[in-house]
C-alpha positions as CSV (number, residue, x, y, z in Angstrom):
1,X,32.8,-3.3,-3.3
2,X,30.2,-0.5,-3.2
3,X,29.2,0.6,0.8
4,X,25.5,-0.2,0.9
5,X,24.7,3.1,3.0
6,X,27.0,5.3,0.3
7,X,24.4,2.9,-2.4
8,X,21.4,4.4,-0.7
9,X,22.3,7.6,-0.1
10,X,23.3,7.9,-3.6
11,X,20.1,6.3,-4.7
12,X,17.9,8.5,-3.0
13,X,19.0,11.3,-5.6
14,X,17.0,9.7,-7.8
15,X,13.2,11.2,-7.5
16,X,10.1,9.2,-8.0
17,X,6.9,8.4,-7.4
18,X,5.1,7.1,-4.5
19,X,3.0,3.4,-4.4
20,X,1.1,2.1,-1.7
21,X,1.2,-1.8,-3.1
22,X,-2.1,-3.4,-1.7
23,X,-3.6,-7.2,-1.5
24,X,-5.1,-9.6,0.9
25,X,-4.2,-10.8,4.4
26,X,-4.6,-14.9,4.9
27,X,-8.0,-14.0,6.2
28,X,-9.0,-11.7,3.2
29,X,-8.7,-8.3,5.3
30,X,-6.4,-5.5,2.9
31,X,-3.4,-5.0,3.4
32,X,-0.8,-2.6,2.6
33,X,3.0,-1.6,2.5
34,X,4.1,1.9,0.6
35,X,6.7,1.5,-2.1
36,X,8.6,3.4,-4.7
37,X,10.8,0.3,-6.5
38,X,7.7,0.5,-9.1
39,X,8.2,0.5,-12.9
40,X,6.1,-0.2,-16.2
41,X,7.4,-3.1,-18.1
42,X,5.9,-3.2,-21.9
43,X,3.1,-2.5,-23.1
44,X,1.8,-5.9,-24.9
45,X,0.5,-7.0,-22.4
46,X,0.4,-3.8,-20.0
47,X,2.8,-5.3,-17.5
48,X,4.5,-3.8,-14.5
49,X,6.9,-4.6,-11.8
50,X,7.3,-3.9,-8.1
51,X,10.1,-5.0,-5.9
52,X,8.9,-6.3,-1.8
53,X,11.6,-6.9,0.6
54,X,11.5,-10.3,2.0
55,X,11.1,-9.2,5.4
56,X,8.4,-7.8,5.1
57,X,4.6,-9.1,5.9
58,X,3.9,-7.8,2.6
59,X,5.8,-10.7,0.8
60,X,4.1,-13.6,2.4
61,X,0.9,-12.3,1.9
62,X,1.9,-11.5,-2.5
63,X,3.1,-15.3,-2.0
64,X,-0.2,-16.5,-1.0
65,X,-2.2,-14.5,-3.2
66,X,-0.6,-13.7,-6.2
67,X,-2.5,-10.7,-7.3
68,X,-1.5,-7.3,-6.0
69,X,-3.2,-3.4,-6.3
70,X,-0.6,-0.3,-7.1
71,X,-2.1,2.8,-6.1
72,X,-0.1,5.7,-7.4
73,X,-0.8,8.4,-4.6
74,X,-1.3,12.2,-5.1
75,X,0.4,14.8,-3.0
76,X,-2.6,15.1,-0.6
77,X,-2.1,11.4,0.4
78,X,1.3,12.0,2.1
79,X,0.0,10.8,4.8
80,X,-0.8,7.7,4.0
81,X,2.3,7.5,2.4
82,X,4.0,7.6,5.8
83,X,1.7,5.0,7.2
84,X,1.8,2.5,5.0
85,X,6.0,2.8,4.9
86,X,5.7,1.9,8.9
87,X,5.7,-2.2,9.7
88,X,1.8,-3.0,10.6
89,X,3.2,-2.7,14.4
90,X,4.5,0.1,14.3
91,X,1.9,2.0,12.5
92,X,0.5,4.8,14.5
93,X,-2.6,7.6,14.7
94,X,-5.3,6.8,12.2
95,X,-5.1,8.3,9.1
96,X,-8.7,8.5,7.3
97,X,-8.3,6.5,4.1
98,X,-10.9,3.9,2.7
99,X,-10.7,0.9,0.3
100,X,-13.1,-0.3,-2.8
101,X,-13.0,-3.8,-4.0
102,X,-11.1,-4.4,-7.5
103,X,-11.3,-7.3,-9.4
104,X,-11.0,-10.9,-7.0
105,X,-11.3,-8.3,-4.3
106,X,-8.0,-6.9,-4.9
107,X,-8.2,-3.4,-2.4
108,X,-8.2,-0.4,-4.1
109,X,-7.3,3.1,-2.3
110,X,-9.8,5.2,-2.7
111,X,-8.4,8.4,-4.2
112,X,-5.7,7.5,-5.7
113,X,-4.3,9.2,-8.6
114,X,-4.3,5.3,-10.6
115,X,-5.1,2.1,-9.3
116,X,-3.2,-0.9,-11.3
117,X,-4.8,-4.5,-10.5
118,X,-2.0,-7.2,-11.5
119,X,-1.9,-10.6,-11.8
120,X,1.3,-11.9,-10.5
121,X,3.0,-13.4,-13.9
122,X,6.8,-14.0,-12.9
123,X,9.3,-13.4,-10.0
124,X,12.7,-13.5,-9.4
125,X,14.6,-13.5,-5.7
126,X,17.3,-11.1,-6.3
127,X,19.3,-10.3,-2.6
128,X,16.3,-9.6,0.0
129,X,14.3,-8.7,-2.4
130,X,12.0,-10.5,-4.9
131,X,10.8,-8.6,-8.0
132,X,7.3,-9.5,-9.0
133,X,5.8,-8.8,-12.6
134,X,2.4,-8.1,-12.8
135,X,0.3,-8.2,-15.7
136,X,-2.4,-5.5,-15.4
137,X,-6.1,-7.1,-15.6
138,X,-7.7,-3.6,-14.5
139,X,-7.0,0.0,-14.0
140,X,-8.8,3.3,-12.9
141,X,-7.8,6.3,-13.3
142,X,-8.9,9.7,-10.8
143,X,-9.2,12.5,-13.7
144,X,-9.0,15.3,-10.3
145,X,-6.6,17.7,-11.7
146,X,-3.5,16.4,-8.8
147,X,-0.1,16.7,-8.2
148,X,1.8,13.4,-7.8
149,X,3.2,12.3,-4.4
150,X,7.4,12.5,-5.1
151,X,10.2,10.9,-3.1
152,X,13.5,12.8,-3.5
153,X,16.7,12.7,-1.0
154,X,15.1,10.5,1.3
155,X,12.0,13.0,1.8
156,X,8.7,13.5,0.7
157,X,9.3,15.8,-2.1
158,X,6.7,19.0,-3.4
159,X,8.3,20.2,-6.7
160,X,5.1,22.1,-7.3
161,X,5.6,24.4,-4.4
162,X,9.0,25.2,-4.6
């Protein structure tokens, strides 16, 4: 049996992308968890995945509204990268961000590098996890020259500065 910390830590060699992974509270307010288990699917239809631990407020709320936003950030949003990683209580300072309204009001992070607005189409509970598959009913696209926000060895990661 693999050790699940030797699992992470071997894992975390693997570099990629940041997501902040947005939709709706029960009331309608945003809301919004970071996340980097993110991955295009196929391309007929444009369909993506994104994996949300169970314990998190972020899956109830994907329950309940079955639509989700994935904002790909840029390497000036690290930030917010950091704050959305944090539970909603334990989320701390107050990072400027702002949010537009996609399609059926699904939040959109204002300056991100791409904003994907999904239609939840399949999940399966796997573990603690459940991996949702979105198909994508909207997208915009920031055509800023940026660098992409990177995770590598459990760190924000700047491979254009090094």
């Amino acid at each position: 049996m693999v050790d699940s910390l030797a699992f992470r830590n071997a894992m975390s060699k693997f570099a990629t992308g940041v997501t902040v992974i947005t939709t709706l509270d029960a009331e309608g307010n945003p809301h919004a968890m970071t996340a980097n288990a993110f991955t295009s699917v196929c391309l007929e239809p444009p369909t993506l995945l994104v994996c949300v631990a169970h314990n998190t407020i972020t899956y109830g709320y994907v329950e309940e509204q079955q639509r989700i936003g994935v904002n790909v950030l840029c390497e000036e949003q690290e930030e917010l990268g950091r704050y959305f990683a944090r539970r909603p209580e334990q989320r701390e300072g107050n990072p400027q961000y702002s949010y537009t309204a996609g399609q059926h009001n699904v939040p959109a992070l204002d300056g991100s590098m791409v904003f994907f607005n999904c239609d939840i189409v399949g999940a399966h509970v796997y573990g603690d996890h459940t991996i949702y598959v979105g198909e994508v009913k909207e997208m915009r696209q920031d055509d800023q020259e940026v660098n992409p926000l990177m995770f590598y060895d459990s760190q924000w990661y700047h491979p254009a500065h090094e």
